[in-house]
C-alpha positions as CSV (number, residue, x, y, z in Angstrom):
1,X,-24.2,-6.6,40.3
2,X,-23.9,-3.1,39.6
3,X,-23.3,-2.3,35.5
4,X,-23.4,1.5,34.6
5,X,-25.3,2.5,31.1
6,X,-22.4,4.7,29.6
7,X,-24.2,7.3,27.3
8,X,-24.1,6.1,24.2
9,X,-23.2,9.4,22.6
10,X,-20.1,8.9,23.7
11,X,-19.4,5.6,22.2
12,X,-20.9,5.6,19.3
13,X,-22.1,2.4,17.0
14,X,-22.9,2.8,13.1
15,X,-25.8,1.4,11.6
16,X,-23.3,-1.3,9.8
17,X,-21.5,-1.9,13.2
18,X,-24.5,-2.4,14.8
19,X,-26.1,-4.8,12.1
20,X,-22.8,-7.3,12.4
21,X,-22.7,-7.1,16.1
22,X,-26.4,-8.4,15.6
23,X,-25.5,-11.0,12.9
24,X,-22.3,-12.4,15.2
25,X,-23.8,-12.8,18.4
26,X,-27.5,-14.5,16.9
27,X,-24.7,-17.1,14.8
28,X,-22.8,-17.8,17.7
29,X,-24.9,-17.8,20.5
30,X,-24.1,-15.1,22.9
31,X,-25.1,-11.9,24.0
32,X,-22.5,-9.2,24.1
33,X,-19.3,-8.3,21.5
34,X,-16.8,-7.0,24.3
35,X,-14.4,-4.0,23.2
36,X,-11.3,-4.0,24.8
37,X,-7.6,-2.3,24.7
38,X,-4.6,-4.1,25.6
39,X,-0.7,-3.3,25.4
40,X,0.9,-4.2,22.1
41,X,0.5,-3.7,18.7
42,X,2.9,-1.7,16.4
43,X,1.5,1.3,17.9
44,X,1.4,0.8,21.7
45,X,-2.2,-0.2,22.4
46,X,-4.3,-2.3,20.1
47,X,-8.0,-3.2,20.4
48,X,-9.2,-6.9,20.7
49,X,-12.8,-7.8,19.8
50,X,-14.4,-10.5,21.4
51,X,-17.8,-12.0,22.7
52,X,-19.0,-12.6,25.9
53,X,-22.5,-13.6,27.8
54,X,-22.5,-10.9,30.6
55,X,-20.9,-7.6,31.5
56,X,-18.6,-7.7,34.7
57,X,-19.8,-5.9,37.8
58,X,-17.4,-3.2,36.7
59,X,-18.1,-3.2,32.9
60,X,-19.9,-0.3,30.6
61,X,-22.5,-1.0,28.9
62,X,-23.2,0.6,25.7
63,X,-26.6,0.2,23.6
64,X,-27.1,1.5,20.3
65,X,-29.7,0.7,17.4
66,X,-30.5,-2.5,18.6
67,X,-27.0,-4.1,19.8
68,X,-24.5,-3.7,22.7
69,X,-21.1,-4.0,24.1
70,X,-19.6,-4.2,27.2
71,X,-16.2,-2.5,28.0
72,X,-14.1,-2.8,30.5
73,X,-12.9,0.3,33.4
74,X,-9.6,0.6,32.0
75,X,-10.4,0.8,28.1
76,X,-13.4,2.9,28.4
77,X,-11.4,5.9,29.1
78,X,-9.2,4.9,26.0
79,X,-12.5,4.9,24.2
80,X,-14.2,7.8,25.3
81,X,-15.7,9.9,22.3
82,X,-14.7,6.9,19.4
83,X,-17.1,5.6,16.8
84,X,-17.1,1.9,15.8
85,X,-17.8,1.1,12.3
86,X,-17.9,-2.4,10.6
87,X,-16.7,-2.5,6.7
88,X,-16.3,-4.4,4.2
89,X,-13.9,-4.2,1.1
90,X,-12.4,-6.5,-1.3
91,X,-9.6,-7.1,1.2
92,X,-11.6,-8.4,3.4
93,X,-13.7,-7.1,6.3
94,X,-13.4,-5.9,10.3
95,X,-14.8,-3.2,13.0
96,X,-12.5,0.0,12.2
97,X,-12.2,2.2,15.1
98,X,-12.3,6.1,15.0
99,X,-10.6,7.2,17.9
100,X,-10.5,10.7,18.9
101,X,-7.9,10.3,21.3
102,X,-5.4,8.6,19.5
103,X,-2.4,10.5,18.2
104,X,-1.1,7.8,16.1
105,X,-2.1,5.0,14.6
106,X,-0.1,2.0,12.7
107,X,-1.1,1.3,8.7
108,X,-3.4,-1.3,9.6
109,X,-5.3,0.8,12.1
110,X,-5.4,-2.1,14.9
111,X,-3.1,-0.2,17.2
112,X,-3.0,2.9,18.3
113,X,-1.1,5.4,20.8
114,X,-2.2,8.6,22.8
């Protein structure tokens, strides 16, 4: 299995992103929160959290303050240069995206185009 280390400076994980990543993957029992982009959304693409055990052969692997995700070939080049961040408000909470290569983005910020 070959997994390439993407520099993490590229994808970059906040303190508070990294802290939930922690917090979900201890509660449920797996290893990796895998960031991915599909087709869809409002905007064009969207991106779809979810958790997995192990990266693909082909998967990124990014490590930052203690946590990690795995991305997939296609989305990593969607990601390239983005910050995830994990808030919470009196909405709710989620993991917002900042997306440097997005040139729009619907209200809700789950979907994006470029």
């Amino acid at each position: 299995m070959t997994v390439e280390y993407f520099d993490a400076a590229q994808v970059v994980l906040t303190n508070d992103a990294a802290k939930h990543i922690q917090t979900i993957v201890a509660e449920k029992d797996t290893k990796y929160l895998r960031v991915s982009i599909t087709g869809g959304g409002c905007s064009g693409f969207r991106y779809v959290f979810n958790l997995d055990e192990a990266p693909h052969d082909d998967d990124t692997v990014v490590k930052k303050h203690g946590s990690a995700i795995i991305i997939d070939p296609m989305s990593i080049q969607y990601l390239a240069g983005s910050t995830l961040d994990y808030v919470q408000t009196l909405a709710g909470s989620n993991f917002i995206v900042s997306n440097p290569l997005a040139t729009g983005t619907c209200g809700c910020g789950e979907s994006f185009t470029v």
